[in-house]
C-alpha positions as CSV (number, residue, x, y, z in Angstrom):
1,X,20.9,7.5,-29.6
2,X,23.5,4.9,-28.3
3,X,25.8,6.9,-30.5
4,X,25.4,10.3,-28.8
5,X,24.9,8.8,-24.8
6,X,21.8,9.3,-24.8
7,X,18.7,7.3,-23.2
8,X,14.9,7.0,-23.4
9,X,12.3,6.5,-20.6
10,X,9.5,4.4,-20.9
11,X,6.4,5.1,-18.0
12,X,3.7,2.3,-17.8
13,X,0.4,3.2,-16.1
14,X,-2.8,1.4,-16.2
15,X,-4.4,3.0,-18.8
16,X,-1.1,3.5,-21.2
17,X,2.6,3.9,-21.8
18,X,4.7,7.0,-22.4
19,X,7.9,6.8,-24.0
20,X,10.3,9.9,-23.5
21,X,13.6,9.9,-25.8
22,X,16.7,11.4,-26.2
23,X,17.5,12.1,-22.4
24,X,21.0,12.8,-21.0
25,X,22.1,9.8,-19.0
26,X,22.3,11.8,-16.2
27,X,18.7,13.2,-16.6
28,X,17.4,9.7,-17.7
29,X,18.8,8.2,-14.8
30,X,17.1,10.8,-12.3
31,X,14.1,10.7,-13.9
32,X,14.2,7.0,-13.6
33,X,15.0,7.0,-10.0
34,X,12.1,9.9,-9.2
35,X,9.7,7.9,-10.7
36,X,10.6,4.4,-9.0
37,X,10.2,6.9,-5.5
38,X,6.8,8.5,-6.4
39,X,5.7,4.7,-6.8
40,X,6.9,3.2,-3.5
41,X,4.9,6.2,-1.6
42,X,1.5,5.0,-0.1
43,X,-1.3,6.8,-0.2
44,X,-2.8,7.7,3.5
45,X,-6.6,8.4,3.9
46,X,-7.1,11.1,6.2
């Protein structure tokens, strides 16, 4: 992959992993950075 540029993303939850190859830096990268956003937002009760 190294050879091509290209990236894999790796999503722990509580109950398992997920692994997604081959990804465009620039796609791996934003995926990264959505993820790490979703993750900081608190859930509000209403």
């Amino acid at each position: 992959m190294r050879k091509y540029g290209l990236y894999s993303v790796t999503v722990g939850t509580m109950g398992s992993g997920h692994h997604i190859p081959a990804l465009p830096e620039e796609v791996a990268f934003a995926l990264r950075n959505q993820i790490a956003s979703y993750a900081r937002i608190n859930e509000v009760d209403e």
